[in-house]
C-alpha positions as a Markdown table, in Angstrom:
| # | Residue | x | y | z |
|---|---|---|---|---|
| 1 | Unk | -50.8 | 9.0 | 41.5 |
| 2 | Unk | -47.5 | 9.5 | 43.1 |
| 3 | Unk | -44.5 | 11.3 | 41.5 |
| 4 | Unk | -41.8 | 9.6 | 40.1 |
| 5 | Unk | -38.4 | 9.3 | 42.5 |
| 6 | Unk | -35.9 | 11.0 | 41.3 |
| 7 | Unk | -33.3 | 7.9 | 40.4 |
| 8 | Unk | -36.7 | 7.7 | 37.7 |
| 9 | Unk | -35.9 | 11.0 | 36.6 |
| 10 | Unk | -32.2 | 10.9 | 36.3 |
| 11 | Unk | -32.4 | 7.6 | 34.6 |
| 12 | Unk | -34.7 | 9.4 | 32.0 |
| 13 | Unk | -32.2 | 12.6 | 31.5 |
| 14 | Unk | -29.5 | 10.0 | 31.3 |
| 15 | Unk | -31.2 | 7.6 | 28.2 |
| 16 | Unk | -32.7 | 10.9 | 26.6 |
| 17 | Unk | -28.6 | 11.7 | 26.3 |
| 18 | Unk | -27.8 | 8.8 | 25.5 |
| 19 | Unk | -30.1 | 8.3 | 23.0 |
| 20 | Unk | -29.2 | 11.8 | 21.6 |
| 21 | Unk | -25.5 | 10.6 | 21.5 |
| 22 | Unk | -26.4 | 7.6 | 19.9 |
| 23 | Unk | -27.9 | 9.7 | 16.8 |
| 24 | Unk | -25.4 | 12.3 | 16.3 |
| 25 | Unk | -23.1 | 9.3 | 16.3 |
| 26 | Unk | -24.5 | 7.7 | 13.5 |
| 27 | Unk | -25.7 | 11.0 | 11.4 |
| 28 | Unk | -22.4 | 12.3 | 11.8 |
| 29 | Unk | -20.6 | 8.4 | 10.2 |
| 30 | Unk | -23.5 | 8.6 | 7.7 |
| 31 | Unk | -22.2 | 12.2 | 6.0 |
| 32 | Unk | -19.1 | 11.6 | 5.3 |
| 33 | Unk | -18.8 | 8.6 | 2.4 |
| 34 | Unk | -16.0 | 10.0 | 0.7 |
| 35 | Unk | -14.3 | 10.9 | 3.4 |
| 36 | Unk | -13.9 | 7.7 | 5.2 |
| 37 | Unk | -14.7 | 5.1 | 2.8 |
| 38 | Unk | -14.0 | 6.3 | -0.7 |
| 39 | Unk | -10.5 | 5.3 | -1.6 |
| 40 | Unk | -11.1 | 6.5 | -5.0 |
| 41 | Unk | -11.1 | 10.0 | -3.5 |
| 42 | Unk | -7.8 | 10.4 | -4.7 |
| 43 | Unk | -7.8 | 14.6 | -5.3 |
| 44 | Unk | -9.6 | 14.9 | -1.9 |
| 45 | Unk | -7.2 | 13.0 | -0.1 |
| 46 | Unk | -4.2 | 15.1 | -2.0 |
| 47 | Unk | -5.9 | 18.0 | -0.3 |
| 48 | Unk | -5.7 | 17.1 | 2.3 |
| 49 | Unk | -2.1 | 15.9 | 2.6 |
| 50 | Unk | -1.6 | 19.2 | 1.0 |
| 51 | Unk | -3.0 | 21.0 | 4.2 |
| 52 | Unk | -1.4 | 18.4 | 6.6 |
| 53 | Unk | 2.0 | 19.6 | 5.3 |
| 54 | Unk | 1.1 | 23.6 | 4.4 |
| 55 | Unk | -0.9 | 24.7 | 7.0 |
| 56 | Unk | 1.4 | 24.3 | 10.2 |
| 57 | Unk | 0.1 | 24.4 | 12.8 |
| 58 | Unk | -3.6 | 23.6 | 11.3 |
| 59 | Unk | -5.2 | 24.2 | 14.9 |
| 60 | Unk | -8.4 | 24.9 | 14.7 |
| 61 | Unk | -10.1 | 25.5 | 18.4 |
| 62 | Unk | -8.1 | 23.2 | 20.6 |
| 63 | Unk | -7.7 | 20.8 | 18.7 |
| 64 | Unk | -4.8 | 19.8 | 16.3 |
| 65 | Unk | -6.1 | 19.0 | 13.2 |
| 66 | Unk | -2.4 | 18.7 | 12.0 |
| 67 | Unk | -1.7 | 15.9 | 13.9 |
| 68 | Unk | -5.3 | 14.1 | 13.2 |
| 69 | Unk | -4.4 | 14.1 | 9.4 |
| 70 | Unk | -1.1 | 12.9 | 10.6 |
| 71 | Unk | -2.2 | 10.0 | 11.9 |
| 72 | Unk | -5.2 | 8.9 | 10.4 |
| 73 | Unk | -7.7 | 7.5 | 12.2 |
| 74 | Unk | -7.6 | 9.1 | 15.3 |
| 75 | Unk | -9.9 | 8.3 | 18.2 |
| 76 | Unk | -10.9 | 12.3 | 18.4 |
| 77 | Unk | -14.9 | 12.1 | 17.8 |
| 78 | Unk | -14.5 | 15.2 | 16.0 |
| 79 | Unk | -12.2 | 14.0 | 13.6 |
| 80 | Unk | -15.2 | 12.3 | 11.1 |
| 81 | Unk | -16.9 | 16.0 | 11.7 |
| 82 | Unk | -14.2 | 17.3 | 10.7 |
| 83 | Unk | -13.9 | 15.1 | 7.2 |
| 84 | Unk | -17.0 | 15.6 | 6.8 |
| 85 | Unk | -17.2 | 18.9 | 6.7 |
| 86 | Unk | -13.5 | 19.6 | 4.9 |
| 87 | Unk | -15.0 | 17.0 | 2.1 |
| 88 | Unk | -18.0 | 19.2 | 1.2 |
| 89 | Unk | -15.9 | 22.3 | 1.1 |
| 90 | Unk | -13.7 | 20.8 | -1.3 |
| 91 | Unk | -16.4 | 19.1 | -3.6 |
| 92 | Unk | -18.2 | 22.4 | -3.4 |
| 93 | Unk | -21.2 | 21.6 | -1.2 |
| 94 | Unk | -20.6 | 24.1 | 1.5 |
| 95 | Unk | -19.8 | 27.6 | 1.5 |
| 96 | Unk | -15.8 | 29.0 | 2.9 |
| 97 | Unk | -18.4 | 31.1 | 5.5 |
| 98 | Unk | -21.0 | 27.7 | 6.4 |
| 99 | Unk | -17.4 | 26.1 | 6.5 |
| 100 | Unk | -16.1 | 28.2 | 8.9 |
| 101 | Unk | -18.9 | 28.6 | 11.2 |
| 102 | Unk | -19.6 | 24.7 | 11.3 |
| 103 | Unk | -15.9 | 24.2 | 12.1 |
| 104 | Unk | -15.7 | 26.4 | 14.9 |
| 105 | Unk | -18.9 | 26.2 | 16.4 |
| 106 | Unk | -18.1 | 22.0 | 16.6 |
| 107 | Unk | -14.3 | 22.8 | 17.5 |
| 108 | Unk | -14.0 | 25.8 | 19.3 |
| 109 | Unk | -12.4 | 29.3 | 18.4 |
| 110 | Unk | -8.8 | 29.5 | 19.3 |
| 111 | Unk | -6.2 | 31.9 | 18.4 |
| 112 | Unk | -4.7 | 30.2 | 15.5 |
| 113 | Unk | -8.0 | 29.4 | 13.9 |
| 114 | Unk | -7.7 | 32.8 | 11.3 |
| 115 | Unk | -4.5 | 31.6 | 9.7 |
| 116 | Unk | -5.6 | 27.9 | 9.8 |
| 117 | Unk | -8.9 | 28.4 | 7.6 |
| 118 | Unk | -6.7 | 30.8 | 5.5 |
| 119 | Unk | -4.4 | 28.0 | 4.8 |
| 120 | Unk | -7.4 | 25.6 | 4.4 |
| 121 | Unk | -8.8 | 28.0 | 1.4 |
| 122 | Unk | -5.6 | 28.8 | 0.1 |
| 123 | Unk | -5.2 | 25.3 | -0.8 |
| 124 | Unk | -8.5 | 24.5 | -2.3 |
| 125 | Unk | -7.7 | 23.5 | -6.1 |
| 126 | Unk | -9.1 | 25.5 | -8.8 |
| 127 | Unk | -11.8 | 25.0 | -9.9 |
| 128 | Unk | -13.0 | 22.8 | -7.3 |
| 129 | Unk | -14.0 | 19.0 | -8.1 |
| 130 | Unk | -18.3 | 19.3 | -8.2 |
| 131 | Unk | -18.6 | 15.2 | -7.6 |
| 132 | Unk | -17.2 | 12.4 | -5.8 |
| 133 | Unk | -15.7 | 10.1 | -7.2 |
| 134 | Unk | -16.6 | 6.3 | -8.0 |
């Protein structure tokens, strides 16, 4: 039996990360319900304004998360993690420390990320909301 080239190979490394791509694609869109297609969210979204206009600049890693809730929508892949993860902070659903970690282990650290997460907690209402809405 002869071994496969090595084009054969590649192409296999290349659909394995494609593949893998594919899937964190789609778990990451499949988390975040509230955050991207709830329009009932309305506390959630308040929060969020709320940090979009408090917390300058809400840099978190390189990337301006500031500017992402500014514009809504934006193109940046990491935006629905992001949402994601800020959604289940405020319902409750995720530790300020699993936060934290998840935030900057998918962003990056960065010199202004202390002060940003401060600002992000300082802003969480109250007692916290414990369900989504609708």
């Amino acid at each position: 039996m002869s071994k496969p080239s090595r084009d054969a190979s590649l192409f296999v490394v290349h659909a394995r990360r494609v593949s893998l791509a594919m899937a964190l694609g789609i778990a990451v869109a499949g988390c975040a319900p509230d955050a991207l297609n709830n329009r009932q969210a309305t506390g959630f979204n308040a929060y969020l304004d709320a940090i979009a206009t408090q917390c300058r600049p809400l840099m978190i890693g390189s990337s301006n998360i500031g500017e992402w809730l500014r514009n809504p929508g934006s193109n940046d892949p990491n935006y629905s993690y992001f949402l994601d993860m800020t959604s289940r902070l405020y319902y409750g659903t995720v530790s300020r420390d699993a936060y934290r970690d998840g935030i900057t282990g998918f962003l990056g650290p960065g010199s202004t990320n202390a002060q940003s997460f401060a600002c992000i907690f300082r802003n969480l209402p109250d007692p916290r909301p414990s369900a989504l809405p609708g």
